[in-house]
C-alpha positions in Angstrom: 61.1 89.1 97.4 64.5 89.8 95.4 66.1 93.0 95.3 65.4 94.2 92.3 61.7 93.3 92.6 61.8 95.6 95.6 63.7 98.4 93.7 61.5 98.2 90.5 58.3 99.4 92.0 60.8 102.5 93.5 62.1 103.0 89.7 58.8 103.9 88.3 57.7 105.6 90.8 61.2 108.0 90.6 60.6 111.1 88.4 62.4 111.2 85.4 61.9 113.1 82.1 62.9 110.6 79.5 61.6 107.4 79.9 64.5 105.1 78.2 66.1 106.2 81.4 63.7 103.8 84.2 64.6 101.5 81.2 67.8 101.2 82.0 67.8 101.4 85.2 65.8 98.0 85.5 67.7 96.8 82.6 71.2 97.8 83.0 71.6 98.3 87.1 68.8 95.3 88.3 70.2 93.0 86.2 73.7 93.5 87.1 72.7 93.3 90.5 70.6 89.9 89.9 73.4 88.5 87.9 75.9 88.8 90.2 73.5 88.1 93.0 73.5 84.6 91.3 77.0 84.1 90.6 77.8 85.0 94.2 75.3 82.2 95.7 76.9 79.6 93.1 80.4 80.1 94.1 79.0 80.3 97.7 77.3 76.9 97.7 81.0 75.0 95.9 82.7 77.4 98.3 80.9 75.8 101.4 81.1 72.9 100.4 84.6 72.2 99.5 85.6 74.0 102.6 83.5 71.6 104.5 85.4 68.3 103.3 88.9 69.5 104.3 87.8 71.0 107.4 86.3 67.5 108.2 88.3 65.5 106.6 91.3 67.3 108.5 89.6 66.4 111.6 89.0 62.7 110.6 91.9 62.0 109.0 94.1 62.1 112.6 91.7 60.1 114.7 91.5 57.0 112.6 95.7 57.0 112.2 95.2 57.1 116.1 92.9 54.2 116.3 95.6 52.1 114.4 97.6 52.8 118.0 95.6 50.8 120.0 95.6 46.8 120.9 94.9 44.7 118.1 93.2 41.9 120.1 90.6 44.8 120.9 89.8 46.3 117.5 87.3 44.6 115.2 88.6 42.1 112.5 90.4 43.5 109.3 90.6 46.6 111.0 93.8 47.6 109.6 92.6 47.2 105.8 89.6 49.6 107.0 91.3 52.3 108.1 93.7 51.9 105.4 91.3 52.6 102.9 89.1 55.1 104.6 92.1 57.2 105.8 93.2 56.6 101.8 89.7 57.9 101.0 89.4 61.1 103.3 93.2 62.1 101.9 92.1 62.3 98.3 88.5 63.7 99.1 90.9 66.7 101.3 93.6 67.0 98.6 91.0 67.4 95.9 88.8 69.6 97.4 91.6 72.0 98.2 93.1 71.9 94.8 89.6 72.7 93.7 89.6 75.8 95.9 92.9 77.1 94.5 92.5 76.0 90.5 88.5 77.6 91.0 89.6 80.9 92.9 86.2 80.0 94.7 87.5 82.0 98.0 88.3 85.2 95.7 85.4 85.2 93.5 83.1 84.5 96.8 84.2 87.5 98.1 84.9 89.0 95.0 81.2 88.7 93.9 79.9 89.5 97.3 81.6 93.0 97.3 80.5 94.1 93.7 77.0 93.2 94.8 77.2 95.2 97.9 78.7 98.2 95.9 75.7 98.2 93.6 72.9 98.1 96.0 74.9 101.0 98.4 75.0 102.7 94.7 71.8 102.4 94.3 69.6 103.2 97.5 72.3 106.8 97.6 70.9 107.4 94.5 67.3 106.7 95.1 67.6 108.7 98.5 69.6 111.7 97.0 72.0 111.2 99.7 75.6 110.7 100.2 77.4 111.6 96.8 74.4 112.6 95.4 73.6 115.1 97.8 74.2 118.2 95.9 71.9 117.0 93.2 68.2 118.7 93.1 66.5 115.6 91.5 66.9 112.3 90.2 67.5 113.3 86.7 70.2 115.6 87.1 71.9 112.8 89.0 71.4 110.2 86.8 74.8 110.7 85.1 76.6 110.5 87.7 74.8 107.2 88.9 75.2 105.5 85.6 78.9 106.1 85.1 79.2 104.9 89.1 77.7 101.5 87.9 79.6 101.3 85.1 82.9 102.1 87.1 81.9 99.1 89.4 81.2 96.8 86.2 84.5 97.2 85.0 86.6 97.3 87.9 85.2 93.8 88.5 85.7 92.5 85.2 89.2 94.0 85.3 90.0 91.8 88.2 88.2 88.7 86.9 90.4 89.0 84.0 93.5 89.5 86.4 93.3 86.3 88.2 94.9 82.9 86.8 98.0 82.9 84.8 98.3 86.5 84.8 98.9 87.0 88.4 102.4 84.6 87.9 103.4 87.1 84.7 104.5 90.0 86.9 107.2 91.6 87.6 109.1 90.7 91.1 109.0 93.8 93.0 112.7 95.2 93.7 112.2 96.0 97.2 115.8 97.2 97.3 116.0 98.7 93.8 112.9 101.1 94.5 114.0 102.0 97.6 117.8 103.5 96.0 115.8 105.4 93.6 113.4 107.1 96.2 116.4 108.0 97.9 118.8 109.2 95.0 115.3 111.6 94.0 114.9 112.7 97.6 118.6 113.2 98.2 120.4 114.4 95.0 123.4 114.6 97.0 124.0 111.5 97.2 124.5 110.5 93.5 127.7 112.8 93.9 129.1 111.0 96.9 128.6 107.7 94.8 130.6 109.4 92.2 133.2 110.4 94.4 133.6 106.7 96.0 133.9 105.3 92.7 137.2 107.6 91.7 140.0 105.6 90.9 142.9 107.6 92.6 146.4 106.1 90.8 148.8 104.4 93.5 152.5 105.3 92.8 155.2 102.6 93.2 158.2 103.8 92.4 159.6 105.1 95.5 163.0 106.3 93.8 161.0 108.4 91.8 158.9 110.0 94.2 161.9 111.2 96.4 163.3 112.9 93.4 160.0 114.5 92.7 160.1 115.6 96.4 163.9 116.7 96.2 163.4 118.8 93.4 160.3 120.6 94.8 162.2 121.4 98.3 164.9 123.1 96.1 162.7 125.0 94.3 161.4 126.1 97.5 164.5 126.9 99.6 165.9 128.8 96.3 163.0 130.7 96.3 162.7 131.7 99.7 166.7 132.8 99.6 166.1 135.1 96.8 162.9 136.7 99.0 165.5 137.1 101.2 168.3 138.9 99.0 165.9 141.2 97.6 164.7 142.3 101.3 167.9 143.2 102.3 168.9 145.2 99.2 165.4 147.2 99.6 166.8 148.3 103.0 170.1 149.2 102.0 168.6 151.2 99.7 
C-alpha cells in the first residue's frame, strides 16, 4: 500500500469540526505527496539509467583502446574496424547520456523531488501525532492552520526552485568577493573611510628652491627681530 492510502484511513478517523477540512487534507496534502512521489520515481528511473551508460561505458571505453595494443597476428580478423566502431559507439552513447544529465537537471530534480517528498510526510505524521511543532496544540483542529500553511510553505519553496533552474541560474550577478568584503569592513570600522581620505590628499610639491629660501629668510628675520625687541623691553622694565 501507498502512503496516502495508509494516511487516509488516519484522516477520517482524526477529529475535526468542519468536514471540508479531512477534504483537503486527502485532496490538497495526499495528492501532493502522490504527485511528487511520482515525479521522483520518473526522474529516478532516467536518472539510473543514464548514470548507468557513462559509468559503464567509462569502464568499457579504456579496455577495448587497450586491446588495439596487442599482436595483430593474435586478434581475430577486422579487428581493428570492430573496435573502431564499438569504441565510436560507447563515446556517443557516454557523451549523450551525460549531456542528458546536465540539459534534464535529472541529479537535482532526483534529489530535489526526493526531499519535498520527505518534508511532506515528516509534516504530516507531526501533525497526526501532535508532536514536534505541533506540540503545544490541544487538538487537531486548532493545529490545522498551522499544518496547512507548512504544506503550502513546502509547495512553493519547491516550485520556487524549479523555476530557478535553467537559464536563470547563468543571469546572476558574479559575487564580488572583494567588493563585499571592503564594505563590511568600512561598516564595521568607520575609521577607516577617514584614513582612505587622508591617503588620497594631494599635498602640493614646491620646486622653486630660490623661492623657498627667501620664504625661509624672511621668516628667520622676523624671528630674530622679534626676539631682540623681547629683549629691549626686558631690560628697560629692570631699569625701571
Amino acid at each position: 500500500m501507498t502512503f496516502s492510502e495508509n494516511v487516509s484511513g488516519i484522516i477520517d478517523d482524526i477529529e475535526l469540526s468542519r468536514t471540508y477540512d479531512k477534504a483537503i487534507l486527502k485532496y490538497r496534502f495526499l495528492e501532493e505527496i502522490t504527485y511528487y512521489e511520482k515525479k521522483r520515481d520518473e526522474t529516478k528511473r532516467y536518472y539510473n539509467t543514464f548514470r548507468f551508460i557513462v559509468t559503464t561505458g567509462s569502464i568499457l571505453l579504456p579496455a577495448v583502446l587497450s586491446m588495439g595494443q596487442m599482436d595483430p597476428a593474435k586478434l581475430p580478423k577486422n579487428f581493428d574496424m570492430i573496435s573502431y566502431w564499438c569504441s565510436w559507439t560507447i563515446s556517443l552513447l557516454v557523451t549523450a547520456s551525460n549531456g542528458f544529465l546536465q540539459l534534464f537537471s535529472l541529479d537535482k530534480n532526483y534529489f530535489s523531488y526526493s526531499m519535498v517528498v520527505e518534508q511532506l510526510k515528516t509534516e504530516g505524521w507531526q501533525f497526526f501525532g501532535l508532536s514536534g511543532k505541533y506540540e503545544d496544540f490541544h487538538d487537531h483542529q486548532t493545529a490545522y492552520k498551522t499544518f496547512s500553511k507548512s504544506i503550502e510553505s513546502i509547495k512553493r519553496k519547491q516550485i520556487d526552485q524549479e523555476f530557478s533552474n535553467g537559464k536563470g541560474e547563468n543571469k546572476k550577478k558574479k559575487f564580488d568577493f572583494q567588493g563585499e568584503m571592503k564594505k563590511f569592513t568600512d561598516d564595521q570600522n568607520p575609521n577607516l573611510k577617514i584614513q582612505d581620505n587622508v591617503k588620497n590628499v594631494t599635498i602640493p610639491i614646491i620646486t622653486d628652491v630660490p623661492k623657498v629660501n627667501e620664504i625661509l629668510k624672511k621668516e628667520a628675520s622676523e624671528i630674530v627681530s622679534e626676539k631682540i625687541n623681547k629683549e629691549v623691553l626686558d631690560s628697560n622694565n629692570k631699569k625701571d
